[in-house]
C-alpha positions as a printed NumPy array, in Angstrom:
array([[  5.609,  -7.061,   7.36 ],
       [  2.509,  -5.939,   5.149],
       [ -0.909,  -4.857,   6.846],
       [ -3.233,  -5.052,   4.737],
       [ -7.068,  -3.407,   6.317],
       [ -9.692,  -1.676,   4.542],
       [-10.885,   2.018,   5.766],
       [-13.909,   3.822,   4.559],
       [-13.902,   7.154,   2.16 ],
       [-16.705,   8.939,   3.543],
       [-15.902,  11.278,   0.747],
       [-16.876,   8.658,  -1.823],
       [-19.932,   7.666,  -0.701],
       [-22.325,   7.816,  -3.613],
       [-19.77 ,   9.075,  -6.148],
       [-21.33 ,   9.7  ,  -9.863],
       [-19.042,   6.711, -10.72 ],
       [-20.576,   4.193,  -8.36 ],
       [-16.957,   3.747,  -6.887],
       [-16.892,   1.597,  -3.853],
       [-16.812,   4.078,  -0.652],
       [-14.592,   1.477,   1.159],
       [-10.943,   0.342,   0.145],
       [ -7.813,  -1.603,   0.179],
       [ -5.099,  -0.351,   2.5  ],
       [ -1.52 ,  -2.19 ,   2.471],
       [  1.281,  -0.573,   4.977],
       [  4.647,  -2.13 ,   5.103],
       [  6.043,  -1.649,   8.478],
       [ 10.173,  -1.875,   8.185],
       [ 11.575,  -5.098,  10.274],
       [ 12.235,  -4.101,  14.192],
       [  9.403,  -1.967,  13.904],
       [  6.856,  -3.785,  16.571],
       [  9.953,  -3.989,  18.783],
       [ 10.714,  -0.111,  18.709],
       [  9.114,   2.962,  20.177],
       [ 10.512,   5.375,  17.8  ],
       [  9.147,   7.259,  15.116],
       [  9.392,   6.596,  11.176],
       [  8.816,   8.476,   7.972],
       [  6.247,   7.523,   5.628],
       [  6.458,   6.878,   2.116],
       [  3.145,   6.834,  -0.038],
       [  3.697,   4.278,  -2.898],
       [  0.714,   4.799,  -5.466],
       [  0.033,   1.934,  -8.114],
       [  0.356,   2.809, -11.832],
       [ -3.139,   3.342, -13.842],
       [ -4.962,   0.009, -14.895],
       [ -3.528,  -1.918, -11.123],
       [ -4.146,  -1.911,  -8.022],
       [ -2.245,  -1.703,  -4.896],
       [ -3.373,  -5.311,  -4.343],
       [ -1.203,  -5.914,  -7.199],
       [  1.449,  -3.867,  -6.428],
       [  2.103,  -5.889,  -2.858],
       [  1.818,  -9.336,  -4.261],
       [  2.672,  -9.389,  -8.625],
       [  0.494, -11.828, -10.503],
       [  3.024, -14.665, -12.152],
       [  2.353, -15.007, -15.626],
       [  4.683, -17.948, -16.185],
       [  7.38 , -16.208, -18.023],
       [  7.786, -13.212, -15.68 ],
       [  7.745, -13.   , -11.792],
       [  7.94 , -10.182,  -9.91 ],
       [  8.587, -10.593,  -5.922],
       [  6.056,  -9.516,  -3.56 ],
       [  7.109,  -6.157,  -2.498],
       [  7.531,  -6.97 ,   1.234],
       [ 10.5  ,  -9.058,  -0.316],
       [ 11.843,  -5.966,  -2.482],
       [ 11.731,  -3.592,   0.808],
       [ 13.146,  -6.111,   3.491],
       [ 16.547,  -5.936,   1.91 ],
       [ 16.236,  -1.959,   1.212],
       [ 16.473,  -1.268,   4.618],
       [ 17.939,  -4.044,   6.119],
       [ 21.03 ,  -4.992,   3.681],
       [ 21.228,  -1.626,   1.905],
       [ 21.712,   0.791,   4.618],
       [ 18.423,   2.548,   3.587],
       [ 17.054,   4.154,   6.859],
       [ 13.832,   2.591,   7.309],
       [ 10.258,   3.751,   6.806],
       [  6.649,   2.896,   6.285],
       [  5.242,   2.604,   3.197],
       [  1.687,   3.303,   2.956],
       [  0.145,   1.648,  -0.595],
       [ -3.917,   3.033,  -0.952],
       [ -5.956,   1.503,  -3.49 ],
       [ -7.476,   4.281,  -5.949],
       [-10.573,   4.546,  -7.986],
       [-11.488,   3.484, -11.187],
       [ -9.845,   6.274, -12.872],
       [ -6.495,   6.436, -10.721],
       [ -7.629,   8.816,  -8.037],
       [ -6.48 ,   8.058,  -4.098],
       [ -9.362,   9.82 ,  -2.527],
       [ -9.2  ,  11.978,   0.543],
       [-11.185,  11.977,   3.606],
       [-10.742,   8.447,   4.703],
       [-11.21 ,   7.095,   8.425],
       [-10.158,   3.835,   9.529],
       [-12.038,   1.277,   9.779]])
């Protein structure tokens, strides 16, 4: 499962360039996990330069090439593949590729 929210920078507000102060947040929470009480490691999975982690969870289709929505790369990683399972937290950066610090939840 994917949650996506968005959480505030407090840290960005009024940056020199004009970056929004308030972001995209995906976490993929491994299969069993609202079941269990026990405690997982976290992953942080940042997008490459020119994307965005919105892109990163579900790949745009461009007709020739798909690429699965990650939730449906992961599932199997740790369910199938004996992978022991973990969050993975994927923050959307700035304009120029930057995951900022400081953030709060929203």
């Amino acid at each position: 499962m994917i949650i996506h929210t968005r959480i505030e920078g407090s840290h960005l507000a009024g940056n020199l360039l004009g970056d929004p102060s308030e972001r995209d947040l995906f976490v993929y929470v491994p299969p069993g996990y609202e079941e269990s009480d026990r405690r997982y490691p976290a992953a942080y999975l940042l997008h490459a330069y020119g994307t965005t982690a919105e892109q990163v969870v579900t790949p745009a289709s461009d007709g020739q090439r798909w690429s699965p929505p990650l939730e449906d790369v992961l599932d199997p990683v740790f369910g199938r593949m004996g992978v022991a399972p973990m969050i993975v937290v994927i923050p959307t950066a700035g304009r120029v590729g930057g995951v900022a610090s400081g953030w709060t939840r929203r």
